[in-house]
Backbone as JSON Lines, residues from 0, in Angstrom:
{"i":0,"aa":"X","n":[33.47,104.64,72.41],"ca":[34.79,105.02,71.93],"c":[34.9,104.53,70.48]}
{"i":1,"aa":"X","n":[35.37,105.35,69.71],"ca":[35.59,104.57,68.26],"c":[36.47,103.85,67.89]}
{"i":2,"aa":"X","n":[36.73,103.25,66.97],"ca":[37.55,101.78,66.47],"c":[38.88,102.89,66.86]}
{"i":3,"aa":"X","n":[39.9,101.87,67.24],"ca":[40.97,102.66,66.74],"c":[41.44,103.89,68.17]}
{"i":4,"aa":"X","n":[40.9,104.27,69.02],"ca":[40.82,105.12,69.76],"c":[41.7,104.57,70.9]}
{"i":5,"aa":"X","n":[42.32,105.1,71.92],"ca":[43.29,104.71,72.73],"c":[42.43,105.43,74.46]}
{"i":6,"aa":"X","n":[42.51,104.44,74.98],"ca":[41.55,104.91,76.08],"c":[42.58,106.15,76.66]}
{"i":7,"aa":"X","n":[43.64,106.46,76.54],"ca":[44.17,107.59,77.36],"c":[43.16,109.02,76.63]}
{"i":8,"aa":"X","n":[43.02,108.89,75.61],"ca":[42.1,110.29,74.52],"c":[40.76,109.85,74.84]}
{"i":9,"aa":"X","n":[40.0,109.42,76.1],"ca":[38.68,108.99,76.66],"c":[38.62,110.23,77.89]}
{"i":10,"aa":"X","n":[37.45,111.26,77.0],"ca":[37.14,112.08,78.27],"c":[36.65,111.58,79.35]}
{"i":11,"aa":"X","n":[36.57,112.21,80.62],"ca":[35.7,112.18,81.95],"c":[34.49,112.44,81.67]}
{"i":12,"aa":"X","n":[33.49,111.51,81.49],"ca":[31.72,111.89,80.75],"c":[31.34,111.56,82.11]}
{"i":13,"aa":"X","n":[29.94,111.48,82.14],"ca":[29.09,110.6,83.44],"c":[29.09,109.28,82.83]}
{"i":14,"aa":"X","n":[29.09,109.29,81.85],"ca":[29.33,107.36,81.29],"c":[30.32,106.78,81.01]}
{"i":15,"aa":"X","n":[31.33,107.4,81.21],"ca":[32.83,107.22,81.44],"c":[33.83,107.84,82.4]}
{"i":16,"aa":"X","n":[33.3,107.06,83.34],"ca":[34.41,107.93,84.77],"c":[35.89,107.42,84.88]}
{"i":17,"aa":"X","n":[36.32,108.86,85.28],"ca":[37.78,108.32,85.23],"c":[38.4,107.51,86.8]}
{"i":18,"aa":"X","n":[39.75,107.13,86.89],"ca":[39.94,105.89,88.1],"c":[39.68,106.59,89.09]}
{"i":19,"aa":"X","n":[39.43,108.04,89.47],"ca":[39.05,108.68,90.56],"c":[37.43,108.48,90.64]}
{"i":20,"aa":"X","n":[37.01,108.85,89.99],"ca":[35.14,108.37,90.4],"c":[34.79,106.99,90.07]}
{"i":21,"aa":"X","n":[35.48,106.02,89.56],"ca":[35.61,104.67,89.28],"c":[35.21,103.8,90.63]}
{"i":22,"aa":"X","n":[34.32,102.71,91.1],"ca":[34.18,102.31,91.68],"c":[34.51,101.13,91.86]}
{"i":23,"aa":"X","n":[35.48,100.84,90.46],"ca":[35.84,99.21,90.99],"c":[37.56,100.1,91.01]}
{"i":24,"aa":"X","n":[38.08,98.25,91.46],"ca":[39.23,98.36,92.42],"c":[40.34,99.47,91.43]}
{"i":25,"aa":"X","n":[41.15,100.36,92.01],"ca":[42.65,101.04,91.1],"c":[43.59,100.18,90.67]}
{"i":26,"aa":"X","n":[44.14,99.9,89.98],"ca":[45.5,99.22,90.4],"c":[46.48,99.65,90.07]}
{"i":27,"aa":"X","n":[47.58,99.8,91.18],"ca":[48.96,100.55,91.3],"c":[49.97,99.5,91.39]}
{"i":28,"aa":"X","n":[51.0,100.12,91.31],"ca":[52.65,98.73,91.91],"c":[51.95,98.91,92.65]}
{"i":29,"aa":"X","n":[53.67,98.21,93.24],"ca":[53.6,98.12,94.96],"c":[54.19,98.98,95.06]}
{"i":30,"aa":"X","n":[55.1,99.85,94.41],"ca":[55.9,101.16,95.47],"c":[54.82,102.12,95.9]}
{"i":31,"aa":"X","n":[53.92,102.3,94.22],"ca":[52.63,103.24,94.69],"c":[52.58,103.04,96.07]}
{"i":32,"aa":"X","n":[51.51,101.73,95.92],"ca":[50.37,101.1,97.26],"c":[51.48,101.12,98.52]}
{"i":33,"aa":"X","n":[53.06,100.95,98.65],"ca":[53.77,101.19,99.82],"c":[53.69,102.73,100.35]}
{"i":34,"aa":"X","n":[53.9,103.25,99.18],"ca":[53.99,105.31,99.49],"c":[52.24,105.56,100.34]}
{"i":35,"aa":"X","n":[51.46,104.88,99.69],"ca":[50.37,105.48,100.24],"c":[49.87,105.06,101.61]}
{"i":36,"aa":"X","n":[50.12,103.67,101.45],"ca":[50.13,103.08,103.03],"c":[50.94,103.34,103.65]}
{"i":37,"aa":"X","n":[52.29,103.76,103.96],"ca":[53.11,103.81,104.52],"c":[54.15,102.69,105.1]}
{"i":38,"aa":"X","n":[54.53,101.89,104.3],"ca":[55.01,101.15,104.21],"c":[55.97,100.96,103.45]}
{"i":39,"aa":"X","n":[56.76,99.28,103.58],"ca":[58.13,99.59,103.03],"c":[57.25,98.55,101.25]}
{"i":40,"aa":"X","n":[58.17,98.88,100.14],"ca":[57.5,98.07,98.88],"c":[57.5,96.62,99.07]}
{"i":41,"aa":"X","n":[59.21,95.8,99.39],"ca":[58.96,94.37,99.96],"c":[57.76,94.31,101.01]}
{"i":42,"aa":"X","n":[57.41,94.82,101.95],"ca":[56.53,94.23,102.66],"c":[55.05,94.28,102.19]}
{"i":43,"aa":"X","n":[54.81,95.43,101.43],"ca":[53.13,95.19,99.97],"c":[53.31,93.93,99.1]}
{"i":44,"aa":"X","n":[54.64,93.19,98.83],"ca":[54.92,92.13,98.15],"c":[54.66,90.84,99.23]}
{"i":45,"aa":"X","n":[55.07,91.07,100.17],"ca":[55.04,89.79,101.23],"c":[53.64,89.74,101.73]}
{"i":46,"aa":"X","n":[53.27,90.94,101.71],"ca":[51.7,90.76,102.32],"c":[50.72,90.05,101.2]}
{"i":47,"aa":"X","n":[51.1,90.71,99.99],"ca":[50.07,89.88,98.7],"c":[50.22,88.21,99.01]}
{"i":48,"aa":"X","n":[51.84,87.54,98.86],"ca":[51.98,86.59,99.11],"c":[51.43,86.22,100.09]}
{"i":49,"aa":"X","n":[51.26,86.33,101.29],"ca":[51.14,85.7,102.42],"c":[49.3,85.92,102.57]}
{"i":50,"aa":"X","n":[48.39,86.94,101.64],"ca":[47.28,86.75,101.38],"c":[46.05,86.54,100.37]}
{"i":51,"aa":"X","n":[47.15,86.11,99.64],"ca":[46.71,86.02,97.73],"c":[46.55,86.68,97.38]}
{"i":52,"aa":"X","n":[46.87,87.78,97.89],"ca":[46.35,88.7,96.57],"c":[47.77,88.8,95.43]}
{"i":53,"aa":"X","n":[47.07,88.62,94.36],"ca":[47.54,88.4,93.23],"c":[48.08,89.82,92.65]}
{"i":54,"aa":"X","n":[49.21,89.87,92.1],"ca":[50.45,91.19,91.08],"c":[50.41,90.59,89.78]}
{"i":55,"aa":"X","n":[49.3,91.37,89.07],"ca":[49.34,90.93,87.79],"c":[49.96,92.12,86.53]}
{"i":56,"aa":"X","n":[50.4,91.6,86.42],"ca":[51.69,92.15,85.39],"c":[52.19,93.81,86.3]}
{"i":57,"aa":"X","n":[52.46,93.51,87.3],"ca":[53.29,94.72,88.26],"c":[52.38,95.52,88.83]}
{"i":58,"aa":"X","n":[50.64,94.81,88.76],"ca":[49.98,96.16,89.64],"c":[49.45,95.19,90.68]}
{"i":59,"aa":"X","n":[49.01,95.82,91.39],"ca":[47.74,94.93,92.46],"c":[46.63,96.13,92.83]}
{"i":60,"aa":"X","n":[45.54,95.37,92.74],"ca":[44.34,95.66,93.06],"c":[44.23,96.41,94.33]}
{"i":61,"aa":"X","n":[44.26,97.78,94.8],"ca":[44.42,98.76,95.93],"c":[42.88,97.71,96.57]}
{"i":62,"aa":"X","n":[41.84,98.06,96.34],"ca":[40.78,97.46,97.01],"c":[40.78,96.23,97.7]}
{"i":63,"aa":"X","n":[41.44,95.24,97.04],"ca":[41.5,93.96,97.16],"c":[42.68,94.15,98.27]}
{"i":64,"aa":"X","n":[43.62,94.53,98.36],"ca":[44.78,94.37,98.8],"c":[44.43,95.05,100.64]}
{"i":65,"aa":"X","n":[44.0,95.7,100.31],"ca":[43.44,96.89,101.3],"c":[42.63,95.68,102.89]}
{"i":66,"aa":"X","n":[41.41,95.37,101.86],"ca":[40.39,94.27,102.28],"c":[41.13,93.21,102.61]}
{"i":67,"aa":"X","n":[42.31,92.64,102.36],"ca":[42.86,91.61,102.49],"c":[43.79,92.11,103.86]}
{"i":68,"aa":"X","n":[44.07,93.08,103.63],"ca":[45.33,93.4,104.91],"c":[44.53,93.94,106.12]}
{"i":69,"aa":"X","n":[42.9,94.29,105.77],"ca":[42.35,94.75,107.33],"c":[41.98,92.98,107.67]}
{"i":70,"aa":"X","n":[41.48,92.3,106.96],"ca":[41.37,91.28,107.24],"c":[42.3,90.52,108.04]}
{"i":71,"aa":"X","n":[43.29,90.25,107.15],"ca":[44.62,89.97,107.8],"c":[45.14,90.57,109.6]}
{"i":72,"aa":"X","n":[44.76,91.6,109.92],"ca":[45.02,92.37,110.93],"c":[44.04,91.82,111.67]}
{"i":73,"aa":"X","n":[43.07,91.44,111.96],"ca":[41.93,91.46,112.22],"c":[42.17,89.83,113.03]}
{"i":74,"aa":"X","n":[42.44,89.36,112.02],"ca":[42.89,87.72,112.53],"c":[43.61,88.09,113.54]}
{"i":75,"aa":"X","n":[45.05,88.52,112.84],"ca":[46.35,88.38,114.19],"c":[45.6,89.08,115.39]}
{"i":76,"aa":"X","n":[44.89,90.24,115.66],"ca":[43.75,90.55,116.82],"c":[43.28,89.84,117.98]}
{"i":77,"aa":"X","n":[42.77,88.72,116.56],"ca":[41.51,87.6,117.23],"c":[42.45,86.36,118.0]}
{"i":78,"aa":"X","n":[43.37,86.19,117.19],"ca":[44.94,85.07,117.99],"c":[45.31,85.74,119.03]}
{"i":79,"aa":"X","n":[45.57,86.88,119.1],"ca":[46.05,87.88,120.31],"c":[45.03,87.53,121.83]}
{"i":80,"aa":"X","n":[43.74,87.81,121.33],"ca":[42.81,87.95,122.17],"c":[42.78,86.81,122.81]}
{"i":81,"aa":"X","n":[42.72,85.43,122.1],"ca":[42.05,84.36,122.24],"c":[43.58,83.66,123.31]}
{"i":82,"aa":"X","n":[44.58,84.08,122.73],"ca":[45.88,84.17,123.59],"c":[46.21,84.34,125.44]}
């Protein structure tokens, strides 16, 4: 990209993929990441809290957040079972 250039004027190359062929994490709010999960936005906020995942300057990491909440599920499961 040249000096001066604003990544929004960055075509889709094979050496520059855009956040759809991008393989590291998206990051959206939380209303996004609530609309897509189906969920309410406070509770994408309570879940970060309650699993670190970190809202840095109003987005969170879809991947991270994702991995953290099957995780999360996964536990309450294993308490269930062991119950």
């Amino acid at each position: 990209m040249p000096p001066g250039a604003r990544a929004a004027e960055v075509q889709d190359t094979p050496g520059n993929p855009t956040k759809e062929t991008d393989p590291m994490g998206q990051h959206v709010t939380p209303t996004e990441l609530a609309r897509e999960l189906g969920l309410d936005r406070l509770e994408v906020i309570k879940k970060c809290a309650e699993t670190g995942v970190p809202i840095f300057h109003g987005h969170i990491d879809r991947s991270l957040f994702e991995a953290a909440l099957r995780a999360s599920e996964q536990e309450e499961d294993d308490e269930r079972a062991a119950a």
